[in-house]
TIRO-2110 file (N, C-alpha, C; in Angstrom, 1 decimal):
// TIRO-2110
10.0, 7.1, -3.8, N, 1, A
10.7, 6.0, -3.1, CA, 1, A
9.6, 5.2, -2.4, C, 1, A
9.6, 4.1, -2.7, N, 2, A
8.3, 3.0, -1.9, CA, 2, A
9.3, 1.4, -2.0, C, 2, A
10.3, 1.8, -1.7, N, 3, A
10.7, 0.8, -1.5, CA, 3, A
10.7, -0.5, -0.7, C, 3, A
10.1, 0.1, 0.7, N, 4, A
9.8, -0.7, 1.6, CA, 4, A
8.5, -1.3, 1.0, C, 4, A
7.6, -0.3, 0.9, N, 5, A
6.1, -0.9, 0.3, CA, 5, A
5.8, -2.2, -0.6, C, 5, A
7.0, -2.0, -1.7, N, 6, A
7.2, -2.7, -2.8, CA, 6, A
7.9, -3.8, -2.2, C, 6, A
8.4, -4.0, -1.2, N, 7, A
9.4, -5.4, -1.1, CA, 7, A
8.1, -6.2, -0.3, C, 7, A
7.3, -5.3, 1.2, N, 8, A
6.5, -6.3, 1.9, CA, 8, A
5.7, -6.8, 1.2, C, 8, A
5.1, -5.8, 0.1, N, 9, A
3.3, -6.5, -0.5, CA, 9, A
4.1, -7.7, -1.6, C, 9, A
5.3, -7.5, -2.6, N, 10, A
5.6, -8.4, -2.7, CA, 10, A
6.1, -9.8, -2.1, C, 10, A
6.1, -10.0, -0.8, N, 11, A
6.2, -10.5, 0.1, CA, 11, A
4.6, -11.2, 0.5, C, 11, A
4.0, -10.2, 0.7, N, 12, A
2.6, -10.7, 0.6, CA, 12, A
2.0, -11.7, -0.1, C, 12, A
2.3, -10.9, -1.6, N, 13, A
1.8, -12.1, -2.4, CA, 13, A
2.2, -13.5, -2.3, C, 13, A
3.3, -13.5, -1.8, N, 14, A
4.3, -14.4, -1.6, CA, 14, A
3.7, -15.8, -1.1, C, 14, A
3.1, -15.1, 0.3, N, 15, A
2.6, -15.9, 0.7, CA, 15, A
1.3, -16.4, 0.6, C, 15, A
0.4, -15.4, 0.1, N, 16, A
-0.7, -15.9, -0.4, CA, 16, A
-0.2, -17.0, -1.5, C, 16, A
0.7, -16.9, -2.6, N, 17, A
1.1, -17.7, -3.6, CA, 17, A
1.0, -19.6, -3.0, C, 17, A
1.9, -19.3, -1.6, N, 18, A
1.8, -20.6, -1.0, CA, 18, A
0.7, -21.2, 0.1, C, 18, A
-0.4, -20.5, 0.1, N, 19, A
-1.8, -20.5, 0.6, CA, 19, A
-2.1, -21.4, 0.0, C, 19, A
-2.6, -20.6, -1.4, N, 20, A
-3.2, -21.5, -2.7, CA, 20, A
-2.7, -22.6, -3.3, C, 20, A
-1.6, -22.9, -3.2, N, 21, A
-1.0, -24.1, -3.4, CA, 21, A
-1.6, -24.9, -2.4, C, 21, A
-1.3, -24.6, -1.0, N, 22, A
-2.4, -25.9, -0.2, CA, 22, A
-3.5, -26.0, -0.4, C, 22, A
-4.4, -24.6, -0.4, N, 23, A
-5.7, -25.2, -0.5, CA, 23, A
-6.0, -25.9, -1.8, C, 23, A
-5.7, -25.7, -2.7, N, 24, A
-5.5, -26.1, -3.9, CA, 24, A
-5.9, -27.9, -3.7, C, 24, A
-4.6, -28.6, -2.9, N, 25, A
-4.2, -29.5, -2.6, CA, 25, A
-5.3, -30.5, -1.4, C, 25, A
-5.8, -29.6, -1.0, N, 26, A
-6.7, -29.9, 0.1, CA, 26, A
-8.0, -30.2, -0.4, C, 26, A
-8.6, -29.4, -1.1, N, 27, A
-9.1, -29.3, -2.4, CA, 27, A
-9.3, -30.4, -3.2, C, 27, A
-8.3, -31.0, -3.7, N, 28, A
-8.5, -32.6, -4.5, CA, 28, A
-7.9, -33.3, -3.1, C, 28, A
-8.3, -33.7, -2.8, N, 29, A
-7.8, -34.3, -1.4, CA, 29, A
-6.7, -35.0, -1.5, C, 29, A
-5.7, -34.3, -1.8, N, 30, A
-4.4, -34.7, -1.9, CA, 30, A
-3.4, -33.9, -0.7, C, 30, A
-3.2, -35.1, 0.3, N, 31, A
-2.9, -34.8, 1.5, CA, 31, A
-1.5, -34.3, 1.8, C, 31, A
-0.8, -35.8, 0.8, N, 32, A
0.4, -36.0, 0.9, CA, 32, A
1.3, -34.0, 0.4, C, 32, A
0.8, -33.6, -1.1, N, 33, A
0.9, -32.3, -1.4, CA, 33, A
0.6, -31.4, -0.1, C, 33, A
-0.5, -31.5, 0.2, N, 34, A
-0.6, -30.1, 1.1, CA, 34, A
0.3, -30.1, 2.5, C, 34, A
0.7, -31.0, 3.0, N, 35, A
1.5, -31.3, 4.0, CA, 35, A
2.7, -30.9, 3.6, C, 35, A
3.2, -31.3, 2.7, N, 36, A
4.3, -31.5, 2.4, CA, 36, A
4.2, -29.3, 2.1, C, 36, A
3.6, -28.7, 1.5, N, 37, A
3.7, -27.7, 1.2, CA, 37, A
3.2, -26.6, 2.2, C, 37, A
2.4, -27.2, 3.0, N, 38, A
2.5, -25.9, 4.5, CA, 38, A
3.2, -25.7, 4.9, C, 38, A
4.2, -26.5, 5.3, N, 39, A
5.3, -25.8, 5.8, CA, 39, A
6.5, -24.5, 4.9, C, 39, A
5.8, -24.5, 3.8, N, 40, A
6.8, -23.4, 3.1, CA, 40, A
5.7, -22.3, 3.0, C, 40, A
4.1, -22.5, 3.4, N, 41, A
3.3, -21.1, 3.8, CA, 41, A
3.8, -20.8, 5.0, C, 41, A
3.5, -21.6, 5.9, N, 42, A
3.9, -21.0, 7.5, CA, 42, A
5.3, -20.4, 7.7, C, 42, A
6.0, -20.9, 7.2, N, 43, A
7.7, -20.1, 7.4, CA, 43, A
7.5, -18.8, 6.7, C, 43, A
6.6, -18.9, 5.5, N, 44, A
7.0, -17.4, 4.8, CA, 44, A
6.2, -16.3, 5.5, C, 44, A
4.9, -17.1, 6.8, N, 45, A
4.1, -16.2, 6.9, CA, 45, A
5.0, -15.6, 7.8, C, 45, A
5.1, -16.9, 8.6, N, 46, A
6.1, -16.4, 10.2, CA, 46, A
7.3, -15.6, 10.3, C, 46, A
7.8, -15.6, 8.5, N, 47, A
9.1, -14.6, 8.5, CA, 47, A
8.6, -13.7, 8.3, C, 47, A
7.8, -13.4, 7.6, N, 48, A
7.0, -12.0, 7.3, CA, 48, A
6.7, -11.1, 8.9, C, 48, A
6.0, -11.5, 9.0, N, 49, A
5.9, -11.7, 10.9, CA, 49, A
7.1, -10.4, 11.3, C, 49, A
7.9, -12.0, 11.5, N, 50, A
9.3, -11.3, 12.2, CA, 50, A
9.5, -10.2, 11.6, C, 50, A
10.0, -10.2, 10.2, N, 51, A
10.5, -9.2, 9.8, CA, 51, A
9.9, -8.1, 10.3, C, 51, A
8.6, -7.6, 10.3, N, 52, A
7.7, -6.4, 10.5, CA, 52, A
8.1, -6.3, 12.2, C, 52, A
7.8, -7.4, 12.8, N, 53, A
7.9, -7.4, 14.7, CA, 53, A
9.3, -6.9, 15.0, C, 53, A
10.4, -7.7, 14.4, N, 54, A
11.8, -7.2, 14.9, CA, 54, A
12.5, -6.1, 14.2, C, 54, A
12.4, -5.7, 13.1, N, 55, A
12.9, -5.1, 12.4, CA, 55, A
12.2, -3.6, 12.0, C, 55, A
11.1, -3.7, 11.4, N, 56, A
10.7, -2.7, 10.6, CA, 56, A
9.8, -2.0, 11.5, C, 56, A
8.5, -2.6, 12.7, N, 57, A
8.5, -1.6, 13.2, CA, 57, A
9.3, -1.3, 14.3, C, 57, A
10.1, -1.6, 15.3, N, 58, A
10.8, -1.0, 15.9, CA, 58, A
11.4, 0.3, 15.7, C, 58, A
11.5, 0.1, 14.4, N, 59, A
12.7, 1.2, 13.7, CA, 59, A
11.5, 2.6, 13.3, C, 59, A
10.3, 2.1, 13.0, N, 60, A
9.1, 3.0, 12.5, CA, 60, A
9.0, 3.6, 13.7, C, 60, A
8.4, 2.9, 14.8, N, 61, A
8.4, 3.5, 16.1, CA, 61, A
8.8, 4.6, 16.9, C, 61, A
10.7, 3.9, 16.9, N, 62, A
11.6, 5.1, 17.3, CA, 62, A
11.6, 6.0, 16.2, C, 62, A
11.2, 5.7, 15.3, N, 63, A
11.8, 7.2, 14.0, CA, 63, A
10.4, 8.1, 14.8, C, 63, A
9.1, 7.7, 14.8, N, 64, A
8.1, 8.3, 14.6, CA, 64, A
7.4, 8.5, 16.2, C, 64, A
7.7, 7.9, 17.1, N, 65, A
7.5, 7.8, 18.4, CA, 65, A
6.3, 7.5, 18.5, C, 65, A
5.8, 6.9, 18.0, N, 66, A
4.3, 6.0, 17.7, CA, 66, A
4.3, 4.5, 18.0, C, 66, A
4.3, 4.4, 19.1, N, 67, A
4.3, 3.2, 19.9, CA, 67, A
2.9, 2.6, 20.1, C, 67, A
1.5, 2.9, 19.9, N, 68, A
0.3, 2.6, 20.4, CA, 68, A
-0.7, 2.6, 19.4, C, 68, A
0.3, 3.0, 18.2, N, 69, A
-0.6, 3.1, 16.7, CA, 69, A
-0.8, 2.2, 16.0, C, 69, A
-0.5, 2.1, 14.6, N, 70, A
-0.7, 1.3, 14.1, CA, 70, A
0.1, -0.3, 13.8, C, 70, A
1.3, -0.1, 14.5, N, 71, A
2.3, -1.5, 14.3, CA, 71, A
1.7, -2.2, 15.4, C, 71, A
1.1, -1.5, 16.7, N, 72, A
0.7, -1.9, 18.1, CA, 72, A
-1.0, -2.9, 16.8, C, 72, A
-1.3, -2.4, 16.7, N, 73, A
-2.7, -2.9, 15.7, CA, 73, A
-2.3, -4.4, 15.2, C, 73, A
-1.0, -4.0, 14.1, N, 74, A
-1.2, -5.2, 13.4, CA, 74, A
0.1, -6.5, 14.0, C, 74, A
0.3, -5.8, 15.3, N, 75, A
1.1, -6.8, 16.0, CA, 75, A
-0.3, -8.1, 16.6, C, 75, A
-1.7, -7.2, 17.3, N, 76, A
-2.5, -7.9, 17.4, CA, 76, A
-3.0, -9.1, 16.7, C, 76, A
-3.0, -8.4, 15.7, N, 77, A
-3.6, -9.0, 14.6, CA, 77, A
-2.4, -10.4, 13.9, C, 77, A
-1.3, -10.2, 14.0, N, 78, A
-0.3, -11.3, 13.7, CA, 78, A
-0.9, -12.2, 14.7, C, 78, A
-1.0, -11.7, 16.1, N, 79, A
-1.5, -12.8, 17.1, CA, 79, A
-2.8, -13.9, 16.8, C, 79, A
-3.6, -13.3, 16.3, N, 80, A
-4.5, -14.1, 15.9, CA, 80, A
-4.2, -14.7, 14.5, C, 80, A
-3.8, -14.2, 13.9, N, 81, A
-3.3, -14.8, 12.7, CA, 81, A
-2.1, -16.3, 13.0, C, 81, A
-1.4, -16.2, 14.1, N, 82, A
-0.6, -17.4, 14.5, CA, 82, A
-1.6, -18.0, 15.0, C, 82, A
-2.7, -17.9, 15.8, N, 83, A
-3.3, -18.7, 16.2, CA, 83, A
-4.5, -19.7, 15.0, C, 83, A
-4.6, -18.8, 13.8, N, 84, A
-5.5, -19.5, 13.2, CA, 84, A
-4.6, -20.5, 12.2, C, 84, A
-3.5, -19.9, 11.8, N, 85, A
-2.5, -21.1, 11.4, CA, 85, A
-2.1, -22.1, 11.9, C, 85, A
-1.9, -21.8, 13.0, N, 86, A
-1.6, -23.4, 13.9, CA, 86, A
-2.5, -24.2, 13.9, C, 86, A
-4.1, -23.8, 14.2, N, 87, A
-5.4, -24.6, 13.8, CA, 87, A
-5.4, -24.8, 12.8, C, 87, A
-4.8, -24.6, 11.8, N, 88, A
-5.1, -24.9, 10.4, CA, 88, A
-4.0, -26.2, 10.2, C, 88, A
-3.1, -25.9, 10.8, N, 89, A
-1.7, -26.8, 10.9, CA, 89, A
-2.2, -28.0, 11.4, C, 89, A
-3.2, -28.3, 12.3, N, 90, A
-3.6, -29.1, 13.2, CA, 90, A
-4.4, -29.8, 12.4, C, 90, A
-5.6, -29.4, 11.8, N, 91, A
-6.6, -29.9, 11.1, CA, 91, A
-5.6, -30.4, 10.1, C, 91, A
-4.6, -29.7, 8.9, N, 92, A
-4.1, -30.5, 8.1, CA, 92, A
-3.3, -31.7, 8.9, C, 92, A
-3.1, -32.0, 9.9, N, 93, A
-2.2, -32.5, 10.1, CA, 93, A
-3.6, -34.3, 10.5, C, 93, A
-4.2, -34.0, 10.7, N, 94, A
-5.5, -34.8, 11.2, CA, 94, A
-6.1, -35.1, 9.8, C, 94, A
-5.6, -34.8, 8.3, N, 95, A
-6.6, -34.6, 7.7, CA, 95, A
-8.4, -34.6, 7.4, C, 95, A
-8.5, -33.2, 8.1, N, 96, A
-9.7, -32.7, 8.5, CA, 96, A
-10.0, -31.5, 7.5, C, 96, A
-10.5, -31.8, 6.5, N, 97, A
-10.7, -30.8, 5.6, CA, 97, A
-11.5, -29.8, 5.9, C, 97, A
-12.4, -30.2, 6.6, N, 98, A
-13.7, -29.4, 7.3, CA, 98, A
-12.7, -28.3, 7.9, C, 98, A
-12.3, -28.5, 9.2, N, 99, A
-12.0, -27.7, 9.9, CA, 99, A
-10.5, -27.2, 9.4, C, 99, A
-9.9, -27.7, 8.2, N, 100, A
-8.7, -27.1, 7.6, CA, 100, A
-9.1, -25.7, 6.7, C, 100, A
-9.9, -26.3, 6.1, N, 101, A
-10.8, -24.9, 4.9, CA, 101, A
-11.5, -24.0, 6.2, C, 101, A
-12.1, -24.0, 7.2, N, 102, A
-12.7, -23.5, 8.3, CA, 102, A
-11.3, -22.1, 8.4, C, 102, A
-10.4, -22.6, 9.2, N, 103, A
-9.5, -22.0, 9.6, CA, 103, A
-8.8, -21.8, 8.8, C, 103, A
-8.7, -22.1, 7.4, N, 104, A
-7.7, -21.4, 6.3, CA, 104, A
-8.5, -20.2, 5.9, C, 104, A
-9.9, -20.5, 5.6, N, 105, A
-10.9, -19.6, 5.2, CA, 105, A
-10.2, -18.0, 6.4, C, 105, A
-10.5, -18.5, 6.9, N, 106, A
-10.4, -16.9, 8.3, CA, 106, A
-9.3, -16.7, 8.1, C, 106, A
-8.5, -17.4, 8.4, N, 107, A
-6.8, -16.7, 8.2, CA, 107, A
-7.0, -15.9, 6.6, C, 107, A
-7.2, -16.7, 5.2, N, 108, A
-7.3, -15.6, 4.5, CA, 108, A
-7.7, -14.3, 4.5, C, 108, A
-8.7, -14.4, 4.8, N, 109, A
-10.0, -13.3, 5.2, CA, 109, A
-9.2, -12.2, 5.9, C, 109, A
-8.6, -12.5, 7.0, N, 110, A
-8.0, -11.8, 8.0, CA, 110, A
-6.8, -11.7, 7.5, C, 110, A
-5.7, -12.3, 6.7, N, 111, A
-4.2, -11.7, 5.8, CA, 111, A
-5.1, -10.8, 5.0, C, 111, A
-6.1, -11.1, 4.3, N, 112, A
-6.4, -9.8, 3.1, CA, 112, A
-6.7, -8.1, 3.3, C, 112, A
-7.5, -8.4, 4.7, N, 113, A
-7.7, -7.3, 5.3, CA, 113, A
-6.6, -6.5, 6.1, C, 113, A
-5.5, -7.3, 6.5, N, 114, A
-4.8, -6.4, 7.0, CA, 114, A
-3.7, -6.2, 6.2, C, 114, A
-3.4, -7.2, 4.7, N, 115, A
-2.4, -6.5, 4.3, CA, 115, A
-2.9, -5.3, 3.4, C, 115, A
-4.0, -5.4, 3.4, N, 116, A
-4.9, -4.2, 2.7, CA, 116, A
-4.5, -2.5, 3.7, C, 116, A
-4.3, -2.5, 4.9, N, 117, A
-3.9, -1.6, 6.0, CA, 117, A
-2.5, -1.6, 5.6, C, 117, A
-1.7, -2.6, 6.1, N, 118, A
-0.4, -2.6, 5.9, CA, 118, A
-0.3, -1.9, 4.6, C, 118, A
-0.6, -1.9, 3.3, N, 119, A
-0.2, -1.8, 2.1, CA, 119, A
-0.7, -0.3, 1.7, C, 119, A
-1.7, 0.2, 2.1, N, 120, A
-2.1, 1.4, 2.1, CA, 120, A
-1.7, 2.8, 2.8, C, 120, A
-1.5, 2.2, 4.2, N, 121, A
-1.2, 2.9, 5.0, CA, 121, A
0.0, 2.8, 6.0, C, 121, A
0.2, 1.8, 6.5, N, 122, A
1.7, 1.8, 7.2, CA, 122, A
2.6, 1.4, 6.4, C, 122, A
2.8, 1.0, 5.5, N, 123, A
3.8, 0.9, 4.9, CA, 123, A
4.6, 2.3, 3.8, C, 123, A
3.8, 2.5, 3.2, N, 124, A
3.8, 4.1, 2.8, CA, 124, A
4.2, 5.1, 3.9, C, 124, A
3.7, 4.8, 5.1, N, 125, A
4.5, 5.7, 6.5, CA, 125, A
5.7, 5.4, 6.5, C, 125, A
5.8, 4.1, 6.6, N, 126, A
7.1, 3.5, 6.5, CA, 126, A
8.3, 4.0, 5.5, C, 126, A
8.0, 3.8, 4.6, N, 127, A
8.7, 4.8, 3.0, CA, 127, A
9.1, 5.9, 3.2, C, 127, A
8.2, 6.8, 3.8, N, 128, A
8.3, 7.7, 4.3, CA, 128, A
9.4, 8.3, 5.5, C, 128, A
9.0, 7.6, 6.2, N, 129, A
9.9, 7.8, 7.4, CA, 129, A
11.1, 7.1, 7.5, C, 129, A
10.9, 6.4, 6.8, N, 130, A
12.4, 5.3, 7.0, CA, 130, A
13.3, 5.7, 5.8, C, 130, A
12.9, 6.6, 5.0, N, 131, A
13.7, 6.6, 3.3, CA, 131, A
15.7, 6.9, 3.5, C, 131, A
15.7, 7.7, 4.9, N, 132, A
17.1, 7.9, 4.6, CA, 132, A
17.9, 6.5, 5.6, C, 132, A
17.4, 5.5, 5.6, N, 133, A
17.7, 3.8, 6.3, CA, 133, A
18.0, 2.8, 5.2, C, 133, A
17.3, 3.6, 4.0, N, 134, A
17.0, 1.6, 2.9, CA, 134, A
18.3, 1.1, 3.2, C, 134, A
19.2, 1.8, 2.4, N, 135, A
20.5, 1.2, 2.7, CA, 135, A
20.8, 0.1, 3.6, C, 135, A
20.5, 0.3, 4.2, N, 136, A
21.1, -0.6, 5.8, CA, 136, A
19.5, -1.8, 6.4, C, 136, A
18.1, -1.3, 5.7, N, 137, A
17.3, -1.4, 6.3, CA, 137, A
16.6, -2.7, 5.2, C, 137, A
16.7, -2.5, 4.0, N, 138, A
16.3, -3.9, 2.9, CA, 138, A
17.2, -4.9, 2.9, C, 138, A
18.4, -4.7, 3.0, N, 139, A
19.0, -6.0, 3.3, CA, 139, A
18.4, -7.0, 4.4, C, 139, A
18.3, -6.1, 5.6, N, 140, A
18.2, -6.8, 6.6, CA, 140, A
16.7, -7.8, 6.6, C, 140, A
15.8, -6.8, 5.7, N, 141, A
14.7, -6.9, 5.6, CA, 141, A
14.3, -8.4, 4.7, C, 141, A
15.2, -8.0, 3.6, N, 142, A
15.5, -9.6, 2.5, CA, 142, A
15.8, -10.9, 3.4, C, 142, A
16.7, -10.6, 4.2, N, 143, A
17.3, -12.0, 4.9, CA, 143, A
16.6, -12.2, 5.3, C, 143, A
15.3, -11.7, 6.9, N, 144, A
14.2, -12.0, 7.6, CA, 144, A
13.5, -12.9, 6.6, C, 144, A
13.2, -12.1, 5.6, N, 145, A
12.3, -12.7, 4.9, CA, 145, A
12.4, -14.1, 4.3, C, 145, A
13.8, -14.1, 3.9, N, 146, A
14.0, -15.3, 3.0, CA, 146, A
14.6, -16.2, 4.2, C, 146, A
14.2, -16.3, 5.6, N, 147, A
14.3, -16.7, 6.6, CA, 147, A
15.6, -17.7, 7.3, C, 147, A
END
């Protein structure tokens, strides 16, 4: 059962999918594209987000009483990850390609790395601990997502 596993990293890809579509766009300096298409990366990152903050780990937490471990990690890490999006939000919005590829660069860098953790290790905990929930727990998880 890896169901949870299977829905976030698909999820992941997700958003990487709509990464590349901007940079892509930024790329041939086609502005009007990439504007127009950040806003469907940042919603899918920001729901991804939520979903993990309000939903999935709370529920890992109390299952597991692990409050200071690993969700506490990549709750950090979302923090800086909002913060390099919004700079990235800013520069596209300025068209500043410099400082848009700057801060898209890191944000990648930093989603790869942690959904590499997320994907290996907390989420598989997750599976784990959460397997007698799907029921009640992927639904909730699909809507977050599809925001």
């Amino acid at each position: 059962m890896h169901e949870i596993s299977e829905l976030m990293t698909k999820d992941h890809r997700s958003c990487d999918d709509f990464l590349a579509v901007v940079e892509k766009a930024v790329n041939d300096q086609n502005w009007q594209l990439a504007q127009a298409e950040f806003p469907h990366f940042r919603d899918a990152l920001l729901n991804h987000f939520e979903a993990e903050e309000s939903i999935l780990f709370p529920l890992f937490e109390k299952r597991t009483g692990m409050y200071q471990g690993p969700t506490q990690v990549m709750r950090g890490e979302h923090v800086q990850m909002r913060q390099l999006l919004a700079a990235a939000e800013a520069a596209l919005a300025e068209r500043e390609a410099d400082d848009y590829n700057g801060n898209a660069e890191t944000l990648l860098i930093m989603m790869q790395q942690h959904n590499v953790k997320e994907e290996n290790i907390l989420y598989p905990m997750c599976d784990q601990q959460l397997a007698d929930q799907l029921d009640a727990l992927l639904p909730e998880l699909q809507k977050q997502l599809a925001g």
